[in-house]
N, C-alpha and C positions, 0 to 999 in steps of 0.2 A: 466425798463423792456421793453422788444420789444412787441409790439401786431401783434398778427398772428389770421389770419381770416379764417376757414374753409366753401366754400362755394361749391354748386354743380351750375353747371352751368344751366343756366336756358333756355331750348331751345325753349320758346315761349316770355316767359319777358326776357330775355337780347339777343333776336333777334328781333329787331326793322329795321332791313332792311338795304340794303346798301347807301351808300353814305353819304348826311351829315343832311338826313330826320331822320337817327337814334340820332342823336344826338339832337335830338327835342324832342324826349319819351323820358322816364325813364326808366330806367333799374336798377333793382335791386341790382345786383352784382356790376356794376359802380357805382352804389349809393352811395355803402358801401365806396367805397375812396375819398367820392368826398368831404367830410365832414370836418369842418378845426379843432372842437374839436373832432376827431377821426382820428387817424393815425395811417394808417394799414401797416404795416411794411413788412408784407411777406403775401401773400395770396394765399391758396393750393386750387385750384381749383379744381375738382374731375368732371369727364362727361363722356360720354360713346365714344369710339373710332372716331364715325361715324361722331361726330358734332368735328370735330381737326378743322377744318374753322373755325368753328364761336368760338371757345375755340381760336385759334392764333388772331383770331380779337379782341374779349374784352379785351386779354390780349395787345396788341397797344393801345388801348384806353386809358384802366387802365395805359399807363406807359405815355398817353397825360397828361391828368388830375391827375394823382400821381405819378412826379418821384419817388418819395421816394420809393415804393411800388414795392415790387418784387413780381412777380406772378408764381408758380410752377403749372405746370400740373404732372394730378395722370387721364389716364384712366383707367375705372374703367369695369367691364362688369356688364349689365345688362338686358338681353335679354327680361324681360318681369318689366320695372319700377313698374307695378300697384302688383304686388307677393309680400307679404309681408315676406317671408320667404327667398326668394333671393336677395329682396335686403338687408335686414337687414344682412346676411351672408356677403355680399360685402362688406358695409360699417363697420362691426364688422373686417374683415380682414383688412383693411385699417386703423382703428383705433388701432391691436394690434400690426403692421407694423411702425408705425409712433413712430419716435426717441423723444419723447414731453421731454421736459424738462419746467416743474412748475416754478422751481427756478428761472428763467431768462427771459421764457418767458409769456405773458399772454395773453390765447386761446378765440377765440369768435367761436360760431357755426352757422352758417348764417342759419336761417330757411323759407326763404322767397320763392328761388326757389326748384326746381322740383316737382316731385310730390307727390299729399297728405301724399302715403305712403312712402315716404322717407323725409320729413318732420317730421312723426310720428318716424321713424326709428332713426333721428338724436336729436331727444328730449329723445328717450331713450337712446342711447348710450352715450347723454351727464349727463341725470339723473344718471346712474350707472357708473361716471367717467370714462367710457372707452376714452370721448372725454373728457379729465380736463378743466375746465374753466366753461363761462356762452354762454348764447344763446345771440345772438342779431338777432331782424328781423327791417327790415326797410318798409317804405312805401311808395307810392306817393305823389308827392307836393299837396296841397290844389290848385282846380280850380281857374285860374286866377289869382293865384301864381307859377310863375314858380320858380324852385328851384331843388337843387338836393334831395329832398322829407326829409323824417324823417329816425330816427335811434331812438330803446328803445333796452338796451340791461337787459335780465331778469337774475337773480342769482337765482340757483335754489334751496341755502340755505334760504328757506323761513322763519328761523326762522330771517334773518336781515330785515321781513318787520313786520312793527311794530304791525297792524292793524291784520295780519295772524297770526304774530305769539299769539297773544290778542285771538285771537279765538279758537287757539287751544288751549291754557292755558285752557280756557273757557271749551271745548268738556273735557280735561280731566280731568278737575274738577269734570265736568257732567259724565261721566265714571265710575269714581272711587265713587260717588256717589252710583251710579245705583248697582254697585257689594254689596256695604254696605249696600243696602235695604232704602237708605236714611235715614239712622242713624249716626246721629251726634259724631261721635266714637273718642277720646281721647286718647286712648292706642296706643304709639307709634309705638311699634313693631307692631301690628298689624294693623295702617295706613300704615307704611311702605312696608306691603306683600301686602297688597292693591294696593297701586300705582306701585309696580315692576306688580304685577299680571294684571291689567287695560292692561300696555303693553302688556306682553307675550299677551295675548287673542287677541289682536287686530294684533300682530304683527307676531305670530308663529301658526302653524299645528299640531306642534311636542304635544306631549302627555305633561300631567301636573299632577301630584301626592300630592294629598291633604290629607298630614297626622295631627293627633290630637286625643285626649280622643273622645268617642262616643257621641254625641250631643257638640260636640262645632260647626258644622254649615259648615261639606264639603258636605251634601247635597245639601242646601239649595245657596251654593258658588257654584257648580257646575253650576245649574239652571240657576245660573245669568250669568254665563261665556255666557252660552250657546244662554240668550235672549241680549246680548251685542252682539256676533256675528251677532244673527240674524238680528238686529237693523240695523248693518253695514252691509247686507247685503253680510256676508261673508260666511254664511254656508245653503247653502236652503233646504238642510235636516231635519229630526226633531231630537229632545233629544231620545234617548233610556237609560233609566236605571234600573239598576239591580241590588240584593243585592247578593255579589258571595256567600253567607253566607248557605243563600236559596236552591245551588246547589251539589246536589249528585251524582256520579257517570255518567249512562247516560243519565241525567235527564240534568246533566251538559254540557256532549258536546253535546246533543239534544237542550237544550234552547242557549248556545253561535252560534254555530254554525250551527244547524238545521241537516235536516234527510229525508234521503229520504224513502218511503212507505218499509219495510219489514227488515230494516237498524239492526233492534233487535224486541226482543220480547214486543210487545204492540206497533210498531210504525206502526199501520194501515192506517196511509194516511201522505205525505208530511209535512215538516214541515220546512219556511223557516231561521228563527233563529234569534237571536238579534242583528249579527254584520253585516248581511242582512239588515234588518230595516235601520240599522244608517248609510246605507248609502248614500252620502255627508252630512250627517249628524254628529251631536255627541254622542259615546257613554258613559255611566258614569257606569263605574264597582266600585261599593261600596264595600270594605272589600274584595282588591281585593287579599289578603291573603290568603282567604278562599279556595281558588280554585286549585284543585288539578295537581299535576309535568304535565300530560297530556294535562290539558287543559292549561297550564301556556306554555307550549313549541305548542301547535297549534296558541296561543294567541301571540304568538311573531312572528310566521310566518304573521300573518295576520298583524298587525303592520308594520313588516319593508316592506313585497310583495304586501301588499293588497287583498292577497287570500287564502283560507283555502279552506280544503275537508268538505263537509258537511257528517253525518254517510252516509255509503253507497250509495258514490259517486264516478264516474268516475273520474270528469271532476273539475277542482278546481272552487270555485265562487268569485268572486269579489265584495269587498267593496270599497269605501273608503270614510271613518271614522277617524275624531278625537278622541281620548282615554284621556278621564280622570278617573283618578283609585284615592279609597278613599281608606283608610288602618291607621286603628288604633292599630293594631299591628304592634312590630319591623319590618321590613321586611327583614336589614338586620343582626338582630339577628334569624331570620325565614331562611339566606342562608347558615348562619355557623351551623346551626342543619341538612341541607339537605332539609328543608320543603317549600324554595322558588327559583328560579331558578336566577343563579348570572345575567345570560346574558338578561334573563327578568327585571330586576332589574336597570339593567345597560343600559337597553332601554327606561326603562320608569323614569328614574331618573336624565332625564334632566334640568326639572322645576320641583323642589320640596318645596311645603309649608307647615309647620308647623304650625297648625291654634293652638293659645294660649287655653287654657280652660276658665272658666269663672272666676274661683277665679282669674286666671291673667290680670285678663279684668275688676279688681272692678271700675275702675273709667268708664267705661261704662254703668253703672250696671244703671244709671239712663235715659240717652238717651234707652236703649234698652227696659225698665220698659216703656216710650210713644211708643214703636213701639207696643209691647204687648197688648197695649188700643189701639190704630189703630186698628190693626187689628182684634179687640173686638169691636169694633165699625164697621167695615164695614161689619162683618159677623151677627150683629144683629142689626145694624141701630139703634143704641140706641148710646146717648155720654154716656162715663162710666170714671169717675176721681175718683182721692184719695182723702179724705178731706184733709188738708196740716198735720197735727196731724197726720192724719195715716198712710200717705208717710213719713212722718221724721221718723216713729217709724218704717216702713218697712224696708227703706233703711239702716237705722240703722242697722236693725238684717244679712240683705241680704249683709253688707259690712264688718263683726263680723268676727272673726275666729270661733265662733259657725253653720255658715252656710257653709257647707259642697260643695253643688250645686256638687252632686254626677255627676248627668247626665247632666252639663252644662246648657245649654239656652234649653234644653228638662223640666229640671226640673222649669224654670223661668215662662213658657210660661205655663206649667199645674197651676204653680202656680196661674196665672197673670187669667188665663180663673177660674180656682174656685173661684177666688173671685169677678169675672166678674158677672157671672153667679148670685154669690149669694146678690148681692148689690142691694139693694132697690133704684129705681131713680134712678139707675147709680151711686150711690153714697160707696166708700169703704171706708167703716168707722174705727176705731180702734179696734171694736170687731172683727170684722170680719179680722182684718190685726193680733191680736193675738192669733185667730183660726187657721190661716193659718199657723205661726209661729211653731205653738203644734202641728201642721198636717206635716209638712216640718221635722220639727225635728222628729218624732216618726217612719218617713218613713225611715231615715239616719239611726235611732237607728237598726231599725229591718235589714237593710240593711249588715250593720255592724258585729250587734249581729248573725245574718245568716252563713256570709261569719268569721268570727271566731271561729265560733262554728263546724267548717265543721269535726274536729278527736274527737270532746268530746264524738260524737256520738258511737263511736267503745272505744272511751279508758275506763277501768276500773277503771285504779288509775289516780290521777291531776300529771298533767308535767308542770313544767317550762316555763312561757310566752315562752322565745327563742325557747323551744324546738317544741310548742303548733305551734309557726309559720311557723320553718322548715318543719313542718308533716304536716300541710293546704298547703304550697307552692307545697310541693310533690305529696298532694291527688287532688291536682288543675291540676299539670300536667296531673296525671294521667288519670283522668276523660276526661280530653282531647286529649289524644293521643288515636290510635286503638291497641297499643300492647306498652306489658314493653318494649320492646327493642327501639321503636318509643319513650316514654316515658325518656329513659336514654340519648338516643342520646341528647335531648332535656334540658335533667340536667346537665350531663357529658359531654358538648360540648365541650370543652375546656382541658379537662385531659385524653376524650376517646382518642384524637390524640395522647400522649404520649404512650399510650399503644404499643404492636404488635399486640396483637389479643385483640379485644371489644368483651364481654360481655354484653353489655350493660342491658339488661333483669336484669341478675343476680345480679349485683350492685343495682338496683330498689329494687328488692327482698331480698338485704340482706337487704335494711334501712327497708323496711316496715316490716321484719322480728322481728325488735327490740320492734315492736308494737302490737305481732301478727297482722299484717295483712299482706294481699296479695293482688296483682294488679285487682282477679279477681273479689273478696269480692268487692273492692273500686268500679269495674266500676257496677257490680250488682247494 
């Protein structure tokens, strides 16, 4: 392959004067061919119109000292060198102008001459390939050596240096660490969203959507995303979060967005908002579900513009803000009912993670059991352990298909502090680990027995387990929609499209019919 050398000509270093006193200094750009293990085959010189003398001269030199070496001039304009914006502009033109061919030939970027900021210019245009190849700078001989000085030439695929690339191994080791709370974590899939996740954070702006069961830990994932930024000094904003769960009507687009004084009834003074706050900052909209078509379509405008109307405003306000949204509901079973917006969906649905629950994380169940006493220990400054008896009998019941762990690592962590709390010495003995068992289990029972028992209460005669579930699954919708017809869309998603005209209401009320009851009894 041929080597081609891209160099700017350097109007203080490779003008060393006329006659044959120049050839007594070093010159940079001469350097570069003077070298017998380096053989520069074609060398594209690049300089501004005004110096064509001293560009026609080093190019004679260059062809004393390297026949071999062909020299191209490229003037270039640059009316003000030290502007980092116009020169970068030049040299970008220049680079998307130039016929490169990788295959045959192989490009060096000479960084030695011009000025800082074009120096700087030509490390980034070689960083993002616009220039293909590697950088090489050269230097002057050592005193009382005379020579044509040195050549290092740098690859700015750093993972072929051993030592760098060793360290970064190292930081993302240390990363993905830091996300896991320093939990020694087992379960694959969920190492594996770990290590994609470590990236994204460090490497993306774009929004990231953390779905899962309710306590499996997109809180507490959030947080960490957010002090890993920080660490890397990429976000110097603060955390803002919110549970969209919490938000009603214009309580909702008063707390997202804020309010100006008189905007509705009761907003007697200013109010600047949460997506206000998080600006250059992170925000974390939890159960971002919850949140009504209105604010779901203001909340996309601020995403892709950066700007929203605060209530009773002129003048649009400006964030910007990273968006991570947590949602433990379908979201996009929430778009085929109508109750979430596709295009919001389809914005925030670029990084999406599925955080596992705990039953799918048993082999974790004991690493996360020491994080539990950590931090039982550092909130009471007492050590607190299991005797090994009462840990074999815990773990035992905790990794059973009798242990439910309804509420994920919410339910682990109540656990882990009641028997914290009640241990003598710090010490969690066997009683105390099959209290907690009879306590664990009677919580699940009543949980259970509750959320089954939801039509027993209205029925007169017993029905048939299947039928007992279909009429809880329907009195569950119901209770949470605002109206039967809201309600049906939500049951009937799928067959109201076959229809020509929905009903939707009236079908609700024919099944609750067969029960005597009705939509208005259930939400009473």
């Amino acid at each position: 392959m041929k080597t081609v050398a891209i160099s700017l000509l350097g109007t203080s270093l490779d003008n060393r004067g006329k006659g044959n006193k120049r050839w007594q200094r070093w010159r940079p750009t001469l350097s570069l061919c003077q070298h017998e293990d380096l053989l520069i085959d074609r060398l594209e010189l690049l300089f501004q119109p005004q110096y064509q003398a001293l560009a026609d001269e080093l190019s004679r030199d260059i062809q004393t000292v390297s026949p071999e070496t062909r020299v191209r001039h490229h003037p270039i304009q640059q009316p003000d060198p030290w502007d980092f914006e116009t020169v970068y502009a030049e040299l970008l033109d220049f680079a998307r102008s130039y016929p490169f061919n990788p295959e045959q030939e192989d490009y060096l970027t000479h960084i030695t001459t011009g000025t800082h900021v074009a120096q700087i210019c030509l490390y980034l245009l070689t960083e993002a390939h616009y220039l293909p190849g590697r950088l090489v700078q050269t230097s002057p001989p050592q005193p009382r050596k005379p020579s044509q000085g040195q050549y290092q030439i740098i690859d700015l695929d750093l993972s072929k240096y051993d030592q760098i690339a060793s360290r970064f191994a190292k930081q993302h080791k240390q990363d993905k660490q830091f996300l896991k709370g320093g939990i020694a974590t087992r379960n694959p899939a969920f190492n594996q969203l770990i290590t994609q996740l470590e990236k994204v954070s460090i490497r993306s702006k774009h929004p990231i959507l953390l779905t899962g069961p309710s306590g499996a830990g997109k809180t507490v994932l959030a947080k960490r995303i957010y002090q890993l930024k920080k660490l890397r000094g990429q976000i110097p904003g603060k955390l803002v979060e919110v549970n969209c769960a919490t938000l009603r009507g214009d309580n909702a687009m008063s707390a997202l967005f804020g309010h100006h004084k008189g905007a509705f009834t009761g907003a007697h003074a200013q109010r600047k908002g949460l997506l206000a706050e998080a600006d250059n900052g992170l925000l974390f909209l939890d159960e971002i579900g919850e949140l009504g078509l209105d604010e779901q379509a203001m909340l996309l405008r601020a995403i892709e513009d950066k700007s929203f109307l605060a209530l009773g405003a002129d003048q649009p306000s400006h964030s910007n803000f990273q968006l991570i949204a947590g949602a433990n509901r379908d979201l996009f079973s929430q778009v085929e009912i109508g109750e979430f917006r596709e295009d919001l969906l389809s914005r925030i649905n670029l990084w999406t993670y599925q955080l596992p629950s705990l039953k799918q994380r048993l082999e974790d169940l004991d690493a996360n059991i020491d994080y539990e006493l950590e931090k039982q220990e550092q909130q009471t400054g007492n050590r607190i352990n299991f005797t090994q008896a009462a840990r074999h009998r815990y773990l035992q019941f905790a990794q059973s298909p009798q242990a439910e762990w309804r509420c994920n690592f919410r339910d682990l962590n109540a656990s882990i502090t009641r028997m914290a709390t009640l241990a003598d010495q710090g010490r969690i003995n066997e009683m105390l680990v099959e209290e907690e068992i009879q306590r664990l289990q009677l919580n699940w029972r009543s949980a259970a027995s509750k959320q089954a028992s939801i039509s027993t209460q209205w029925l007169s005669e017993p029905i048939d387990l299947f039928e007992r579930q279909q009429l809880d699954f329907v009195i569950n919708i119901c209770r949470q929609s605002n109206s039967a017809a809201e309600a049906g869309r939500r049951l009937f998603n799928i067959s109201r499209l076959e229809k020509k005209s929905n009903n939707d209401s009236h079908r609700v009320s024919q099944f609750l019919n067969k029960y005597q009851l009705d939509f208005k009894q259930i939400k009473k």
